[in-house]
N, C-alpha and C positions, 0 to 999 in steps of 0.2 A: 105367556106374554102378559105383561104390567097393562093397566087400562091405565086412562089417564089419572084417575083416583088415586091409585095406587103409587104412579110416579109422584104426583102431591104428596104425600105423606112422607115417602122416602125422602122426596126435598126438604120437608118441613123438617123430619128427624135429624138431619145431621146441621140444620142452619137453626135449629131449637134455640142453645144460647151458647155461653162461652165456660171455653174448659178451666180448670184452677189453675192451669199454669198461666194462662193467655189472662186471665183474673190477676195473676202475681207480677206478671210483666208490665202492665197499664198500671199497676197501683207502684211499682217499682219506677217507670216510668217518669211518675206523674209527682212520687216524691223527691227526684232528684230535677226537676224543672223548678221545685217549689223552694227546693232547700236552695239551690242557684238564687231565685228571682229572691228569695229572705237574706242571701250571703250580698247579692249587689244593694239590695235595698238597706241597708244596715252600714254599707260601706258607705254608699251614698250620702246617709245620717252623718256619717262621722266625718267624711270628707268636707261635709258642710259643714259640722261645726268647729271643726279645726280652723277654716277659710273665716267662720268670724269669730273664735278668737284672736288669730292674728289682725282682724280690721278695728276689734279692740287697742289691739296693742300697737297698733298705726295711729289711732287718735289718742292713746293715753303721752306716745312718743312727740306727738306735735302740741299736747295742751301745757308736756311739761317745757318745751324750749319756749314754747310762748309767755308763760311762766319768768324764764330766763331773760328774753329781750324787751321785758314789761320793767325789768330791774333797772335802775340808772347805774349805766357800766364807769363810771368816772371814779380815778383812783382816791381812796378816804385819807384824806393824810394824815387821820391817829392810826391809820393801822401801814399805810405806805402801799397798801393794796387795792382793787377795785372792789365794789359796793357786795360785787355777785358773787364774794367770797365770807363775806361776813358772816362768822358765829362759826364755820369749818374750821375745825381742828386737825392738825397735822395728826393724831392718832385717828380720827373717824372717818376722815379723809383717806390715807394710807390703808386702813383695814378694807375698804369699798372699791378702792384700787386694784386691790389682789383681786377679788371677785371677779370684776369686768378685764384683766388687762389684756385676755387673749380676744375680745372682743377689736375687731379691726376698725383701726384709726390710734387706737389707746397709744399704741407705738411710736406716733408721731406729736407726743405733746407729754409734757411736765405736769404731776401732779402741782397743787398749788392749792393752798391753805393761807386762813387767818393766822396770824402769827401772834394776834393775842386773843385766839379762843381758844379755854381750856376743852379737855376730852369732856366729852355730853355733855359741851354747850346745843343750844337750839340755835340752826345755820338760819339766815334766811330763808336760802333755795335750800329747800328739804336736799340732806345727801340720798336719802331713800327713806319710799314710807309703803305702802301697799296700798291697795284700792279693790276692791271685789266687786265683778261686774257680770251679773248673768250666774253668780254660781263658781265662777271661778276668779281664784285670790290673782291678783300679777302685784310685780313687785317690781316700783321705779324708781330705778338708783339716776341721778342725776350727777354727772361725775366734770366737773371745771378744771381747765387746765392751762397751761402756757404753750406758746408755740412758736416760732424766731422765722418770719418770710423775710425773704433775700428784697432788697429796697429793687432790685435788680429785675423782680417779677417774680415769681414761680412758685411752690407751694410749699406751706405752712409747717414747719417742722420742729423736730430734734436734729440737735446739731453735731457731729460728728467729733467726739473725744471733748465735749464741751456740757457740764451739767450745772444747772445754776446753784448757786451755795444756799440760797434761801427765796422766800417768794417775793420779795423787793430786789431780786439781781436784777441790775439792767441791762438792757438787751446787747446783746455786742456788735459794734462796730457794721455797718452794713445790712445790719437787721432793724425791723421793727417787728413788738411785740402783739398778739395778740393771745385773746383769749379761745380756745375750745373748746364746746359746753357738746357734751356727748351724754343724751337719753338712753338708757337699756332697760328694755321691760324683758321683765323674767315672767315666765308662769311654769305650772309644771301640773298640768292637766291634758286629759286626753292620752291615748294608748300613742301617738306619737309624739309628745312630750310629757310621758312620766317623768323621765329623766332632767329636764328644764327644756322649753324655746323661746329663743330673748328675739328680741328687734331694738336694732339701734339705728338711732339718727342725730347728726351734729352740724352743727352752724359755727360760723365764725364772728367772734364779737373782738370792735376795734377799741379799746379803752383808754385813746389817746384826746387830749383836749382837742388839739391840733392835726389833721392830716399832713401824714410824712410825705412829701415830693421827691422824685428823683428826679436830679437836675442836671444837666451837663454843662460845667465853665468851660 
C-alpha cells in the first residue's frame, strides 16, 4: 500500500512537464495561427493601399475636368473649333485614342482635333502627362471628343452609318453638338495592378453661343 507521500510523487512524476511531441504540436500550433494573423495582416496592408490609390486616382480624375471646364469652351474662329481643343493634333490625338478606346463611353463620341496644330504641338489641356503621388507614377490622358444629342432629348452619341469628315462637320439636322471631355488615370502599381488600373470620368460640355430649343409650330 502507497502512503500518501508516495501517491505525491507518482502525481508529480507523470504531470512533471511536457513530452517533444506535445512540445512540437504547440510550437506547430502556434506557427500556423501566426503565419494566418502575418497572411491577413499584409493583405490588409495591401488592401488599404490599393483603396488609396484608387482615392488618388478619383481626385487626379476630377482636378483634370476641372481643368477642362476652367477653359472658355466657345468656338475660335481661326481654327473653326472650340478653345478646349487648341494645340491637339490629329496625330497625338489619334495615337491617345487607341490607348483608352475600350475604356467605356469612348464608343459614344468622335475624336476631335486642332486642325492646325502640327504633331508635338503643346495642347492647351495636356492630352497626357504623369504626376507621381505617394511613390506611385499614374498617368492622365485627358481625351476631348464630339458627340450629336437628338434636339428631341436623349443621350449624347455616335450616329449610326454617319462619321464627320473633319472637326468643323456640322452637326446634322435634328442634332446639336457637344463636346465630351473623358479623364483616364492609368497607374500600374500594386500586385493587383501590375498589369495597368485606370479610372475614368466625363462630363459634358455645350460649346454653342446660343441654347438650342426644341420648339413645336
Amino acid at each position: 500500500m502507497f502512503s500518501r507521500v508516495d501517491e505525491f510523487k507518482h502525481a508529480r512524476s507523470d504531470t512533471s512537464g511536457f513530452s517533444l511531441a506535445e512540445v512540437l504540436i504547440a510550437v506547430s500550433i502556434l506557427g500556423g495561427l501566426a503565419t494566418a494573423a502575418l497572411y491577413f495582416t499584409v493583405g490588409g496592408l495591401a488592401s488599404a493601399e490599393s483603396q488609396r490609390r484608387s482615392n488618388v486616382a478619383i481626385t487626379l480624375a476630377g482636378n483634370a475636368l476641372e481643368s477642362v471646364l476652367a477653359t472658355a469652351p466657345t468656338v475660335n474662329p481661326a481654327t473653326g473649333v472650340s478653345d478646349i481643343y487648341t494645340g491637339r493634333s490629329h496625330a497625338d490625338t489619334i495615337a491617345r485614342w487607341e490607348v483608352n478606346e475600350s475604356i467605356p463611353g469612348f464608343d459614344r463620341m468622335y475624336p476631335s482635333w486642332d486642325p492646325t496644330a502640327a504633331t508635338g504641338s503643346t495642347p492647351l489641356i495636356p492630352i497626357s502627362h504623369g504626376v507621381t503621388v505617394n511613390g506611385t507614377d499614374y498617368f492622365v490622358d485627358t481625351m476631348v471628343g464630339r458627340c450629336y444629342q437628338p434636339l428631341a432629348g436623349g443621350q449624347c452619341g455616335t450616329l449610326a452609318g454617319w462619321t464627320p469628315a473633319s472637326p468643323t462637320t456640322v452637326a446634322p439636322s435634328g442634332y446639336v453638338e457637344l463636346v465630351r471631355v473623358s479623364t483616364v488615370i492609368w497607374w500600374f502599381a500594386g500586385q493587383d495592378c501590375a498589369a495597368g488600373c485606370s479610372y475614368n470620368a466625363s462630363t459634358l460640355i455645350d460649346t454653342n453661343l446660343d441654347l438650342t430649343w426644341l420648339t413645336n409650330g
